[in-house]
Structures are given as C-alpha cells and as structure tokens.
C-alpha positions as CSV (number, residue, x, y, z in Angstrom):
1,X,142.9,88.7,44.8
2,X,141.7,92.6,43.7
3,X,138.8,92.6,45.9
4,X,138.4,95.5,47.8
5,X,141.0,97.3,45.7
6,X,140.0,99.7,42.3
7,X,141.3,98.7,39.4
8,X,142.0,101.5,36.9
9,X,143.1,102.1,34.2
10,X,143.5,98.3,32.0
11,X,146.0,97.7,29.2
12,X,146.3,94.5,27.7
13,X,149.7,92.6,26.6
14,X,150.9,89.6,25.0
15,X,149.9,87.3,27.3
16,X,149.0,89.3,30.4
17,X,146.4,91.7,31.8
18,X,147.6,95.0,33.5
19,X,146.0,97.1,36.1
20,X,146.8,99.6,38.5
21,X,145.0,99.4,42.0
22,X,144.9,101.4,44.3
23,X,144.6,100.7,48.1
24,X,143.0,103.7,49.5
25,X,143.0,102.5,52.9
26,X,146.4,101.2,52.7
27,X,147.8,104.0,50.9
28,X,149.5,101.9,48.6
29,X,149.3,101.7,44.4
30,X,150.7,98.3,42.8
31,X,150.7,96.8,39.2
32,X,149.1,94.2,39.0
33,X,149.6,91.5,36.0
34,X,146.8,89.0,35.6
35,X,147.0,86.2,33.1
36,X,144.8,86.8,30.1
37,X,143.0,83.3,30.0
38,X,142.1,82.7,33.8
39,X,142.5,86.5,35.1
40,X,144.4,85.1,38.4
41,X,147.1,87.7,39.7
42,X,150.7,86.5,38.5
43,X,152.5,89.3,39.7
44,X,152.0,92.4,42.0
45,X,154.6,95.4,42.3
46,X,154.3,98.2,44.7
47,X,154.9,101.3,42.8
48,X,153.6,104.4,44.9
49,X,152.1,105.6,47.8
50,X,149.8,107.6,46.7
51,X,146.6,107.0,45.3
52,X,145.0,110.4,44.2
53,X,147.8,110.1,41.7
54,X,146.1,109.7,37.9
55,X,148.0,106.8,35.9
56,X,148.4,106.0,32.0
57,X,149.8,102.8,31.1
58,X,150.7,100.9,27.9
59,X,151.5,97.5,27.1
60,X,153.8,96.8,23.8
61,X,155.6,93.2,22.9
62,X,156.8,92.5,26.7
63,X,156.7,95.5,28.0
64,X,154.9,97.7,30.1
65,X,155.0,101.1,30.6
66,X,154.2,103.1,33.5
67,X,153.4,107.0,33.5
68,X,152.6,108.9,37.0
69,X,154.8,111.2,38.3
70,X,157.4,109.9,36.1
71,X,158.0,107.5,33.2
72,X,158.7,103.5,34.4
73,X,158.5,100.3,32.1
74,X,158.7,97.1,33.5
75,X,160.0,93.9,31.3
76,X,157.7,90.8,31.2
C-alpha cells in the first residue's frame, strides 16, 4: 500500500509500525501505521501538504508523536 510513496523517518510502537510518507506528486504527507508482524497498512492520516517539510517522530506506550511545523501526538 506504500508503493510509490517514501517512507521516512520509522519509529516503532507497541504493536505498530510508524512512518511518514510523503506523496510528492500528490502533495500530500500522511502517518501511516503498519502492524508490526505482517507490515499491512492499519491506518493512514493525512497530516500536511507539504512534503519538503523534515519530520521527527516518536512512539511511547500508545502514543505517537508528531514534530513538523508543530508538535501533534496521536493516541493508538
């Protein structure tokens, strides 16, 4: 479900994988959550529109936090 997409930077969580791709020709940036075992997509959120912007993230217990142009966690 990532093809065609870049995937960067990865953080790991309980149970789930997180990425942020970026969809250069879309101009769109998601988090994506894959499931640790299979690595299948379980959840997508649209969080910018810009993908020249650099992002950190962090996973801790169940939840995951976001830095870009400002400071977002997500509960899982």
């Amino acid at each position: 479900s990532l093809v065609g997409l870049l995937a960067d930077p990865i953080t790991v969580g309980t149970s789930v994988v997180w990425t942020v791709i970026k969809d250069y020709d879309g101009g769109r940036v998601y988090l994506s959550g894959l499931e640790a075992g299979s690595g299948l997509e379980q959840i997508r959120l649209e969080i910018g529109d810009d993908p020249s912007v650099l992002y950190q993230i962090a996973a801790r217990g169940q939840r995951v936090y976001l830095m870009g142009e400002s400071l977002r966690a997500y509960g899982y």
